[in-house]
C-alpha positions as CSV (number, residue, x, y, z in Angstrom):
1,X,112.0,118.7,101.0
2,X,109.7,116.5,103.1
3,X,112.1,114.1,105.6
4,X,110.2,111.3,104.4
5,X,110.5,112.6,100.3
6,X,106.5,112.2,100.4
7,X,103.8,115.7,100.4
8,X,100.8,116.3,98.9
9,X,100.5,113.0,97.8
10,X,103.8,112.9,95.3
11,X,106.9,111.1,95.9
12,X,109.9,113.7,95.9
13,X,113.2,111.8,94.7
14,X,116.2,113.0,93.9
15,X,119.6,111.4,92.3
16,X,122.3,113.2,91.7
17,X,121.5,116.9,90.3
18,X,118.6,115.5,88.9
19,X,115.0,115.8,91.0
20,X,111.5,114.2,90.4
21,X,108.3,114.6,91.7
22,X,106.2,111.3,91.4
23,X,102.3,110.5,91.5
24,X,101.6,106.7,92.1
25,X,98.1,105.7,92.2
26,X,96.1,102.8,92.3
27,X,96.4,99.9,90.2
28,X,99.9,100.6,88.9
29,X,99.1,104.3,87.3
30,X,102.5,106.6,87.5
31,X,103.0,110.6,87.0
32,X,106.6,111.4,87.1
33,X,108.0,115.3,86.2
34,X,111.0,115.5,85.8
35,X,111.9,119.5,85.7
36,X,115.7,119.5,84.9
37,X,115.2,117.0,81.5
38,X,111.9,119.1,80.8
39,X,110.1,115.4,81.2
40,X,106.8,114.1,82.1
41,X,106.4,110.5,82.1
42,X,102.9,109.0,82.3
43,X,102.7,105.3,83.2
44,X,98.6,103.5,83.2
45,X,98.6,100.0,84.1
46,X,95.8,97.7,85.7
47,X,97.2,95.5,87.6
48,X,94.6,93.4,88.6
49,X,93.6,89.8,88.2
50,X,89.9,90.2,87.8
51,X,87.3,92.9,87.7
52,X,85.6,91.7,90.7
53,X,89.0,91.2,92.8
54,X,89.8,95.1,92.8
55,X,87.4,96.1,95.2
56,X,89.5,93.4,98.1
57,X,91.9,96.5,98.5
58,X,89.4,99.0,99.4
């Protein structure tokens, strides 16, 4: 595992016995796997005030 848990653009966490890969992308969108609890969690937010305010964070 990466030093800084982070390849490839996924998160790697792990707590305990149990390990996760996780994709955050913009906006407030999460991908996690988690292999051990044969799991895949999908998360699609927007987390923006206004349609015209997402384009300040590019």
């Amino acid at each position: 595992m990466n030093p800084d848990s982070y390849g490839y653009l996924w998160w790697l966490l792990e707590e305990g016995e149990i390990f996760a890969y996780l994709s955050l992308g913009d906006g407030g969108h999460v991908i996690c796997f988690i292999p051990e609890k044969d799991l895949v969690v999908v998360i699609l937010l927007k987390m923006f005030c206004h349609d015209d305010f997402q384009w300040l964070f590019f």
